[in-house]
C-alpha positions in Angstrom: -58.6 -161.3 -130.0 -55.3 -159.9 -128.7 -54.5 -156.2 -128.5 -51.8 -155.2 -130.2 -50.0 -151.8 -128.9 -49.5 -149.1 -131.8 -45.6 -149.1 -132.9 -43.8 -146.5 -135.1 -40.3 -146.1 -136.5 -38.9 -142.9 -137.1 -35.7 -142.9 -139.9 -33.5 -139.8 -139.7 -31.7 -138.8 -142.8 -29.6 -136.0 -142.0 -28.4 -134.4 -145.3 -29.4 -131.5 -146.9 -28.2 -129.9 -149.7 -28.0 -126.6 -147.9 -29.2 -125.3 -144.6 -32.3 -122.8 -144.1 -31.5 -119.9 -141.8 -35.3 -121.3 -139.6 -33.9 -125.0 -139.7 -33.2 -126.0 -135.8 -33.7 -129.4 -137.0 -30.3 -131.9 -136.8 -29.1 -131.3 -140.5 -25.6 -130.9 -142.4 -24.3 -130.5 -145.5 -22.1 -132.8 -147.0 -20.8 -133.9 -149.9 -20.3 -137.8 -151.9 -22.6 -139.7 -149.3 -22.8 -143.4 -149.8 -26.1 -144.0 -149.6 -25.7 -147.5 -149.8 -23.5 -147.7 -147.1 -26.2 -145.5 -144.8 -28.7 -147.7 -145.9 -27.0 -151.0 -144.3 -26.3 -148.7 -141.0 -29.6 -147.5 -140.7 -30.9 -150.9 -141.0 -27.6 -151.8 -138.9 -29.5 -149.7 -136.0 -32.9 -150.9 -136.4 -31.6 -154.4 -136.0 -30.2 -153.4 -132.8 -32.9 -151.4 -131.5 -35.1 -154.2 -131.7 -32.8 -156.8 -130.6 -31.5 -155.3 -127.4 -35.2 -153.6 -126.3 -37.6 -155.8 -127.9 -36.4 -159.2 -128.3 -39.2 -160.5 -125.8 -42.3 -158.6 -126.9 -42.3 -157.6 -130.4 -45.3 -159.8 -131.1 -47.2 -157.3 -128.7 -47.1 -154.4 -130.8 -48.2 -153.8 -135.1 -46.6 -151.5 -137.0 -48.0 -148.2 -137.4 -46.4 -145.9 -139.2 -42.8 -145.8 -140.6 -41.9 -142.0 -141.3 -39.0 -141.0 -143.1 -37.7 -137.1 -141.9 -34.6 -135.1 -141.7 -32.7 -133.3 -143.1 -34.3 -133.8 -147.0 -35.1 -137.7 -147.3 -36.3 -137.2 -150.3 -32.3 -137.4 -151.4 -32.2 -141.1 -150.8 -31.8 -143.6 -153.5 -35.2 -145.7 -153.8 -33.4 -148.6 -153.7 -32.3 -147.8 -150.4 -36.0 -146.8 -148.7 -36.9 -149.9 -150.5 -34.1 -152.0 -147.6 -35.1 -150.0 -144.9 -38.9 -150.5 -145.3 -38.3 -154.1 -145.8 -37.0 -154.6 -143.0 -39.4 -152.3 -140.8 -41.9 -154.7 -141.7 -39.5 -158.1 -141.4 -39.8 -157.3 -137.7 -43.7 -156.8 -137.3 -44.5 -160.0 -139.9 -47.7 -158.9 -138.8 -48.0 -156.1 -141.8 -47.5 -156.5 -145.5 -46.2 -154.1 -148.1 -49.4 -152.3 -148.3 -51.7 -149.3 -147.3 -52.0 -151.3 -143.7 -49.3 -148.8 -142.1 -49.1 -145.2 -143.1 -45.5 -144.9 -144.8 -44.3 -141.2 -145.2 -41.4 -139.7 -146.9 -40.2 -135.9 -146.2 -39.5 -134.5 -149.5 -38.1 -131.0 -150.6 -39.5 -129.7 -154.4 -36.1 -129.5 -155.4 -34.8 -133.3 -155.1 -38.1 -134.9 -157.0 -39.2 -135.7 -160.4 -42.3 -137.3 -161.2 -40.1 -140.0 -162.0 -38.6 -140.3 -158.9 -42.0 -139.8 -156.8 -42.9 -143.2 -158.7 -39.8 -144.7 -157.7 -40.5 -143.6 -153.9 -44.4 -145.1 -154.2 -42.7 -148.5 -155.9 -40.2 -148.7 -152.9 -43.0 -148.7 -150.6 -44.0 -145.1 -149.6 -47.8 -144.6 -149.5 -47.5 -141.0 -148.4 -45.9 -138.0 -149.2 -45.2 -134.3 -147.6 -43.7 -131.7 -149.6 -41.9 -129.0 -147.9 -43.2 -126.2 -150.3 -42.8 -123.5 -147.2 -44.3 -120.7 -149.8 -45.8 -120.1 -153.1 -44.3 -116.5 -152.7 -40.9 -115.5 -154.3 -40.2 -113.2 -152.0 -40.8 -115.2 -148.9 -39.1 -118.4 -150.5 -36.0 -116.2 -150.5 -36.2 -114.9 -147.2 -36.7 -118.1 -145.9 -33.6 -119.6 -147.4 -35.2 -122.0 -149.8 -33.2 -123.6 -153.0 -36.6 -124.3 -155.4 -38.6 -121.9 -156.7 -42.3 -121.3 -157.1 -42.6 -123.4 -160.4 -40.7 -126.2 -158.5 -43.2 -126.1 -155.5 -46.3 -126.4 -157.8 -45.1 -128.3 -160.9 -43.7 -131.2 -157.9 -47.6 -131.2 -156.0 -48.7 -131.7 -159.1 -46.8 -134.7 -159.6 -47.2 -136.0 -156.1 -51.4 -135.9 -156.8 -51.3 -138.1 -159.5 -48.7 -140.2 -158.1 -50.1 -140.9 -154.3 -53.2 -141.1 -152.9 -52.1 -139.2 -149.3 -50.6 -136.0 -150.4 -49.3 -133.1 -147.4 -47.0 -130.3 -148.0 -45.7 -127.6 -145.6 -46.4 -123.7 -145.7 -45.1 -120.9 -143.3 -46.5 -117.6 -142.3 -46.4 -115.0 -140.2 -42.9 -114.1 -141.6 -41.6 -110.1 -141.2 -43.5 -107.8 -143.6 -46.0 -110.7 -144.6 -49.4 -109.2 -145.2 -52.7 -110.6 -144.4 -53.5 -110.8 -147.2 -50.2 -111.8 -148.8 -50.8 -115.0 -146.7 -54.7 -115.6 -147.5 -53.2 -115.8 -151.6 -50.9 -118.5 -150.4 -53.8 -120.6 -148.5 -56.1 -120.3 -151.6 -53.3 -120.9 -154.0 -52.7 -124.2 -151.7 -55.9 -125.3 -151.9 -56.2 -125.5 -155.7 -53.9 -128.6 -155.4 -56.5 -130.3 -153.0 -54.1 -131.2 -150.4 -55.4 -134.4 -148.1 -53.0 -132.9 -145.4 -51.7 -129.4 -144.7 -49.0 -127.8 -142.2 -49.1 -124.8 -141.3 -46.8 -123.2 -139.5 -46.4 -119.5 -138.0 -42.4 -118.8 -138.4 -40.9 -119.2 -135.0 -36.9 -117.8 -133.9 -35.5 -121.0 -132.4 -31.7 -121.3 -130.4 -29.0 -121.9 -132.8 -30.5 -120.9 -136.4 -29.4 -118.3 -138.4 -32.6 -116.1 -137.9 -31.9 -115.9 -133.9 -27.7 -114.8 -134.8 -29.9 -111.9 -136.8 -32.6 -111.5 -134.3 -30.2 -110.8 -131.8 -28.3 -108.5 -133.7 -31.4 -106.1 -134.5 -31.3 -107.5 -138.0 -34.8 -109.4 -137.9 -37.9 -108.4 -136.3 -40.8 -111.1 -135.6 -44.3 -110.1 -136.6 -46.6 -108.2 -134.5 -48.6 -111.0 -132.1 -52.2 -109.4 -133.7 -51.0 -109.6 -137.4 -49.8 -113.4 -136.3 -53.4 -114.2 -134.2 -55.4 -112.7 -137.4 -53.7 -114.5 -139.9 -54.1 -117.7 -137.6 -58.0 -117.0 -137.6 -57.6 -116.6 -141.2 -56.0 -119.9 -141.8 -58.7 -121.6 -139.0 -62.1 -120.2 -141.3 -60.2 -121.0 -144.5 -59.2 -124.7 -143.6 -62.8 -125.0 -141.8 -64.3 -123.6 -145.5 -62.6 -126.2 -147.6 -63.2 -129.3 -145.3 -59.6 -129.6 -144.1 -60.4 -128.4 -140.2 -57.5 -128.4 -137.5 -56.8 -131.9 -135.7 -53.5 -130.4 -134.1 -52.5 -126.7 -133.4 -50.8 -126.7 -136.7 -52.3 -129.5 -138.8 -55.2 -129.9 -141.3 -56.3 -132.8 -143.2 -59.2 -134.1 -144.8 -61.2 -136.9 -142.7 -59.4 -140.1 -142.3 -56.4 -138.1 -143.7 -54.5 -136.6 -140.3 -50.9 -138.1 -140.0 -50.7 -140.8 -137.5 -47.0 -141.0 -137.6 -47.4 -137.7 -135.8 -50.5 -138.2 -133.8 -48.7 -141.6 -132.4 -46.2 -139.5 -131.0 -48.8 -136.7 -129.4 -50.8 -139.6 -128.2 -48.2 -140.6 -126.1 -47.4 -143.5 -128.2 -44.3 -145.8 -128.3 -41.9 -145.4 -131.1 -38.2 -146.5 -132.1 -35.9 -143.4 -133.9 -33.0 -144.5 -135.7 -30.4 -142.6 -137.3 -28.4 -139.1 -136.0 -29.9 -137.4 -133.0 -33.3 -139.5 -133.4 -35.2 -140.0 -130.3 -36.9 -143.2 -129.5 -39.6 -143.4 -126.4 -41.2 -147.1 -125.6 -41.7 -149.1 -122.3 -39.2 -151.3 -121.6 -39.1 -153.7 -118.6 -42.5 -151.9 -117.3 -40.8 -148.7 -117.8 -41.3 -146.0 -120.4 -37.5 -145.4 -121.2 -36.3 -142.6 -123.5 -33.6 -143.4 -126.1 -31.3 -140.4 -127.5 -29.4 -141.2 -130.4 -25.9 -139.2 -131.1 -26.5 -136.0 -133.6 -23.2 -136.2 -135.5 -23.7 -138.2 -139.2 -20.1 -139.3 -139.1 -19.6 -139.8 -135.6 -22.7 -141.7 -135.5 -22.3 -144.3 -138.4 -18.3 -145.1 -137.1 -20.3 -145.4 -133.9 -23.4 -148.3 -135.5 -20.2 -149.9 -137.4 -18.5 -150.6 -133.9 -21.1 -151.1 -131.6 -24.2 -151.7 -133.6 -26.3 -148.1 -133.3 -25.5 -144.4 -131.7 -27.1 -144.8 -128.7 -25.7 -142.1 -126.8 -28.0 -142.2 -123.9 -31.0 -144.2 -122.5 -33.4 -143.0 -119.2 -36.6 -143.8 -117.2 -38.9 -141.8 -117.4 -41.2 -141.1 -113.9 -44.4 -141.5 -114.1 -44.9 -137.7 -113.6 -42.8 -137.2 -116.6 -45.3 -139.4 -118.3 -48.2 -137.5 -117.4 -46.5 -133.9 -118.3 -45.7 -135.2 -121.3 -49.4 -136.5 -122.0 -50.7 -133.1 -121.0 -48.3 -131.2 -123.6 -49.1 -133.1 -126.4 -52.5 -134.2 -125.6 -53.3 -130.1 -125.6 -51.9 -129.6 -129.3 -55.0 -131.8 -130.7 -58.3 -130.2 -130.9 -59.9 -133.4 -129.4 -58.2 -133.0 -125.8 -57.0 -134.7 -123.5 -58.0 -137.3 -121.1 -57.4 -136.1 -117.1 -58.5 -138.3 -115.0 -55.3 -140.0 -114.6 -53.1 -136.8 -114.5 -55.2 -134.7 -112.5 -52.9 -134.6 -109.6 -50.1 -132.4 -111.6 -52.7 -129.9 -112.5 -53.6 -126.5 -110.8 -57.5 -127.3 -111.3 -58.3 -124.1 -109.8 -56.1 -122.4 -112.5 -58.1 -124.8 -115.3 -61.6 -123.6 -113.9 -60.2 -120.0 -114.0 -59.2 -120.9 -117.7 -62.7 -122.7 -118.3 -64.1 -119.1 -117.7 -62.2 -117.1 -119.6 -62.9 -119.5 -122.7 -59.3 -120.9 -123.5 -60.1 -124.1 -121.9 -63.2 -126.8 -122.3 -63.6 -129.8 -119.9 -66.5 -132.6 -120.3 -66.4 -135.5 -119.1 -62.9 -135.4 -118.2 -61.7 -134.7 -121.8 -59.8 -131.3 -121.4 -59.1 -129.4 -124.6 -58.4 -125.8 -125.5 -60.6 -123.6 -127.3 -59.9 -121.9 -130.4 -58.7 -118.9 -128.2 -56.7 -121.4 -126.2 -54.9 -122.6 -128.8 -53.7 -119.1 -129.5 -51.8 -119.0 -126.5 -51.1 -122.5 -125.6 -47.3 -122.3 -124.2 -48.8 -119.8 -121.4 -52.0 -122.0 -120.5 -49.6 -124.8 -119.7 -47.0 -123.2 -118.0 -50.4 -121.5 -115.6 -52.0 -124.7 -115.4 -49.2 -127.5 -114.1 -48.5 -128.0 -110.8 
């Protein structure tokens, strides 16, 4: 039996219908989209994508995942998903429309309806994440969110009896968030019976609206204890209800972790198509990076001249490979295998680490510990070459 290599395709959907003062992600506001006419560029791209870098191997590979992001997907006519998935698949006749490849749509509690959710699980979708953020007023507001509380629950609700694979999104470690404030949230999350959760602790990124206030003195990041506690308090809740950490941020039940996601911290290939999607695949025995241009109208003028927004394309070294192996491979409480990368680590550094319990290594399977994980960013900046 052949092997086929993992493949996934990312779809980015830029359009939101406002913009969240946390959100570094490439999103925009704007008004009377054609969603038709996006549709037929999107697959426009994915035509070419395929064409130009995988014309001569696409038998190799089966489809894993399809993964619908953004901006708020969850805006996009069914009709349209329906076209795109369609032709995901064309390209891999390997895979039917079924529960074969994990297909996830991004949603915000706002833009569904039960009625729509069924629409999204006829078009093809088999999974669904829900970007509830909070089940606290308060925090919903400071976080810039347009659904409320009601919206958030009534809309999980839905999504349980409507799909079998059901994730939504929370955030902590906000300004003036209590411990306990958060613990509420967890337990409140849990009553839905999630098969995946999110969780992330609220981070200042370049060019958001929180980091114009941070810099002014108007916003003041949580204390690094209160953060740490409330992570141990999220790692013995999730452990309690069955839903234990795969990834520094993830839960799920078993058989339940996203392997859109875990494709990509694998060191998977995958194709990105639409505004400022990246793509990352070997190509001519070389793992090439793809960027695709950010701007929505600059980029569908651009896939109506030339066929996609390809802005740039590079090789990556093989050194580049290995980093980027280590950075993800860390994030997942499995590890990562060394053997192969071992010359761009400091191994003194990783036996000093071993010792001081933020690092495990058996076997050649490196992983962080619990303690690790807390400070992950400064393990690998110590431990690479």
């Amino acid at each position: 039996m052949i092997h086929k290599v993992p493949l996934s395709i990312y779809i980015h959907w830029p359009f939101c219908t406002s913009k969240c003062p946390y959100c570094d992600f490439n999103s925009h506001i704007q008004q009377n989209i054609d969603h038709q006419e996006w549709g037929k560029s999107l697959v426009s791209e994915l035509n070419y994508l395929t064409r130009t870098y995988f014309s001569d191997n696409l038998d190799k590979y089966y489809l894993k995942s399809i993964f619908f992001g953004g901006g708020t997907p969850s805006l996009i006519e069914s009709s349209v998903i329906k076209k795109i998935i369609k032709q995901c698949v064309k390209k891999f006749k390997n895979v039917s429309l079924s529960n074969e490849s994990e297909i996830t749509l991004e949603a915000n509690p706002n833009s569904l309806t039960k009625s729509k959710l069924l629409s999204f699980r006829d078009a093809g979708i088999n999974r669904i994440s829900i970007g509830a953020q909070s089940f606290n007023k308060k925090f919903l507001e400071f976080l810039g969110r347009d659904h409320s509380v009601y919206e958030a629950k009534r809309n999980i609700e839905y999504a349980r009896e409507v799909f079998k694979n059901v994730s939504f999104d929370l955030i902590y470690a906000m300004p003036n968030q209590t411990v306990y404030e958060w613990e509420k949230s967890l337990k409140t999350a849990f009553q839905f019976e999630p098969d995946h959760l999110s969780l992330y602790q609220l981070t200042i990124e370049e060019g958001t609206a929180f980091n114009q206030m941070y810099k002014k003195g108007k916003l003041f990041p949580i204390n690094n204890d209160l953060a740490s506690e409330m992570y141990s308090i999220t790692e013995n809740l999730t452990q309690k209800n069955k839903m234990p950490a795969y990834e520094v941020s993830n839960y799920s039940k078993e058989g339940k972790s996203c392997s859109h996601n875990l494709n990509y911290w694998e060191g998977g290939e995958w194709i990105g198509i639409g505004p400022g999607a990246v793509s990352r695949f070997f190509y001519k025995n070389k793992r090439v990076q793809l960027d695709i241009r950010k701007d929505p109208n600059g980029w569908i003028n651009s896939v109506k001249k030339n066929g996609s927004g390809v802005k740039n394309i590079v090789s990556e070294t093989i050194e580049d490979f290995w980093n980027e192996k280590l950075l993800m491979g860390l994030r997942l409480v499995k590890g990562v295998n060394i053997k192969p990368i071992k010359r761009i680590l400091n191994m003194a550094k990783v036996y000093e680490l071993i010792e001081a319990n933020y690092l495990d290594l058996n076997n050649d399977t490196m992983k962080t510990t619990f303690n690790g994980r807390l400070r992950l960013n400064s393990i690998l900046a110590e431990i690479i070459k």
